[in-house]
N, C-alpha and C positions, 0 to 999 in steps of 0.2 A: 108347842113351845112358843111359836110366835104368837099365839093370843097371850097365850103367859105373860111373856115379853113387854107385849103391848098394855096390858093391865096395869104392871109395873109402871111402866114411860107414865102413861095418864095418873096414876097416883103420885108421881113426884113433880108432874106439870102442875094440880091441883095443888099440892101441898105450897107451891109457892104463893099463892094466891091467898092462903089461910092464914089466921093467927096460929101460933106453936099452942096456946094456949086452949082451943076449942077441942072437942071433942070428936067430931068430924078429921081433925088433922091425927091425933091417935088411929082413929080406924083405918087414916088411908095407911099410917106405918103399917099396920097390918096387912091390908091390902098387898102392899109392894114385897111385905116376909111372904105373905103365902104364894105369893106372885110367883117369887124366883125359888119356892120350893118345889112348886107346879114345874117350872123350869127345868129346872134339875131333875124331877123326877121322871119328867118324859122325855128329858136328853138322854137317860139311863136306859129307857127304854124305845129309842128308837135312834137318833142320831149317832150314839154315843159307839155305838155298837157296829154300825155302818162299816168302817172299812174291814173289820175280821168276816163282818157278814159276806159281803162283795166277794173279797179273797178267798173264800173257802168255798163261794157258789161259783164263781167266773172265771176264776184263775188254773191252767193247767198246773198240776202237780212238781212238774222239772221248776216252774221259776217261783210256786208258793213261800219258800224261805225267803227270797230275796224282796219279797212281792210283802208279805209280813215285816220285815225290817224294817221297809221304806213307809208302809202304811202306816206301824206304831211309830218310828221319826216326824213324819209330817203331824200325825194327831197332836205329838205330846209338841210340837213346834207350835200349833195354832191354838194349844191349851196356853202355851208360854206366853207368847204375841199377848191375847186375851189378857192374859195378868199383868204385863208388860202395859198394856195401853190402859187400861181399864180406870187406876187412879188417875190417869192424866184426862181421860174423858170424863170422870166423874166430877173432876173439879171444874172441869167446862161446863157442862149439864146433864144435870143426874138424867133429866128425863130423854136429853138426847142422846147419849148413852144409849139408851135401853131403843130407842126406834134406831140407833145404827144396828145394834141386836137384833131386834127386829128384822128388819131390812134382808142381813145376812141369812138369817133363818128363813126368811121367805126365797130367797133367792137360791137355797142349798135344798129345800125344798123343791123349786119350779123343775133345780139343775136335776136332781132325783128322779123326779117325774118322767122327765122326759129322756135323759143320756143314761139310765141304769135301766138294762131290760131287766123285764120278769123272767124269774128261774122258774115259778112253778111249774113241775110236773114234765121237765126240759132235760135229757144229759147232758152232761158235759161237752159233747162233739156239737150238740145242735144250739150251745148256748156259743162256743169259739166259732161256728159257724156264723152266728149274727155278727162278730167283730170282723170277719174278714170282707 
């Protein structure tokens, strides 16, 4: 996602630089569509998925309902935010924009890496265990 990301920011940094009229400035448009398809399609398949993932590996079964409410709340909150901000940062700069994306994605990344343990091949007792 963050390469994605970053593809995009550099084809709309570049495109200032160009005439509308070259053909170079057409391909970067391309660039930046298959950019943020790329984007999308691996937030579908890893990010996106993230808190039902977490909840169903981590979560004791007594508080999963309430633990599921609050996770799809907060998603569909920072889907909101995102849409919410997005023309306001686009009209500031398209290609800064996309390195604050960026940015985020790497930094939801590092947080992954390091504060979500691995479940594999783990119960349930020895994964509530590592939280205590």
């Amino acid at each position: 996602m963050a390469l994605s990301l970053l593809v995009v920011s550099i084809s709309f940094y570049l495109k200032e630089y160009i005439s509308p009229d070259s053909d170079l400035y057409a391909t970067l448009s391309l660039v930046s569509v298959a950019g943020v398809v790329v984007m999308v399609i691996a937030f579908s398949l890893g990010l996106g998925a993230m808190p039902w993932i977490i909840m169903s590996e981590i979560l004791p079964i007594n508080i999963k309902g309430l633990a599921g409410s609050f996770a799809t709340l907060a998603n569909w909150f920072f889907f909101w935010l995102v849409t919410l901000t997005a023309n306001l940062l686009l009209d500031w700069s398209s290609g800064g924009t996309f390195i604050i994306y960026t940015a985020v994605c790497v930094f939801t990344t590092g947080f992954v890496a390091i504060w979500v343990p691995e479940t594999k091949g783990k119960t349930l007792e020895e994964i509530q265990q590592f939280f205590r």
